[in-house]
N, C-alpha and C positions, 0 to 999 in steps of 0.2 A: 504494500500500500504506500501509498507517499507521504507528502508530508503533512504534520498536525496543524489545522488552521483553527484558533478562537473565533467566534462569529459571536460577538454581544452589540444585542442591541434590545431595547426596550418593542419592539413592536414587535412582535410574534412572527407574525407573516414573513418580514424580512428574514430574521435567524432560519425559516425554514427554509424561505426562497435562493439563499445564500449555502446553506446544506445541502438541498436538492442539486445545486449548480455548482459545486465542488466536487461534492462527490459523486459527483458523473463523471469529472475528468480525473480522480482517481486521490484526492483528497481523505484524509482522516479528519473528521469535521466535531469539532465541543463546542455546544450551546452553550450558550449564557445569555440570562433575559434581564438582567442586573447590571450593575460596577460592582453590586459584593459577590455575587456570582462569576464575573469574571476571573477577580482577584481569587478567593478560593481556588477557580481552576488554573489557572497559573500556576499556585502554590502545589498541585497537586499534581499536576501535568505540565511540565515545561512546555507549551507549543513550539513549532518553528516557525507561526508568526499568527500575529496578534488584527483582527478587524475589528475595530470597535465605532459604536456609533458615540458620538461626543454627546450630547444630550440625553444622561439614563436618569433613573432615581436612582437617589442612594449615594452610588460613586459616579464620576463625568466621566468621556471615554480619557479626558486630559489628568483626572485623577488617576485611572490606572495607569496609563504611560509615566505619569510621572512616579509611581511606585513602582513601575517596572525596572525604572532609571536609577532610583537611589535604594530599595529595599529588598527585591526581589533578586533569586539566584538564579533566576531565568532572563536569558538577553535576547528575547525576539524579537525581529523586528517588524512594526504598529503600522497598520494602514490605519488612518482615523477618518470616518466616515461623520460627515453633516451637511445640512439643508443651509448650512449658515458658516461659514471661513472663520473660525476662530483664532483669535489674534493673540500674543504671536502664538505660531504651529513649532512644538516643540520639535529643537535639531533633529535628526535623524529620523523622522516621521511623513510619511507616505500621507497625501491628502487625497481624497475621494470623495468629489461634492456629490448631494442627493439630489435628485435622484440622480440614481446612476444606468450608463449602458452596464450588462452584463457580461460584454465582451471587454471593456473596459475592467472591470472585476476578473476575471479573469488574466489578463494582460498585464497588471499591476501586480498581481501574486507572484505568477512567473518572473516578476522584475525581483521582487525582492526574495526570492528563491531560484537563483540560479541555477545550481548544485542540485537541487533534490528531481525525484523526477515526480510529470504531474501525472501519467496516467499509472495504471496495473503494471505490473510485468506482463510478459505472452506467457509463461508460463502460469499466471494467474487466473488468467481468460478464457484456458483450456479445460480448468477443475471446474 
């Protein structure tokens, strides 16, 4: 399977829409419908990168990055997803305005996962 992607975002639909469209291209996919959901899964599963929407309850998608940054022993790197450009977008953070193309989502993962690969093995496809 490839690589672990976080998908948190307050609106249901999205985390699924964002699931379905990952793991079709061969994605290992953790919901989160929180910021304290996110962070727990962090804690619990280091992803190889991080999607969050910037406006959750609880924690922002800019609170988890920033706990990513100075607390956390996982270093993946954050596409931060919003309807609204959050100022300033922390260094090393991947922006994705809403709405978004899904090809574009797609496009942006592959950027910031080079190395890993996005679909199945052939040997996977055959079981």
């Amino acid at each position: 399977m490839g690589a672990t992607i976080l998908v948190a975002d307050d609106e249901v639909y999205i985390v699924e829409l964002l699931r379905e469209l990952l793991e079709e291209e061969g994605y290992h996919v953790l919901p989160a419908y929180d910021g304290a959901q996110a962070l727990a899964t962090i804690e619990h599963a280091c992803p190889d990168v991080v999607l969050t929407d910037n406006m959750m309850p609880g924690y922002s998608g800019l609170e988890v990055i920033a706990y990513l940054h100075h607390h956390a022993t996982c270093s993946a790197p954050v596409i931060l997803m919003s309807a609204v450009t959050p100022l300033p977008i922390p260094p090393e953070t991947h922006f994705l305005p809403k709405p978004f193309d899904l090809d574009e989502v797609l496009d942006l993962v592959a950027q910031v996962l080079p190395d890993h690969p996005t679909t199945a093995s052939p040997e996977a496809a055959l079981e």
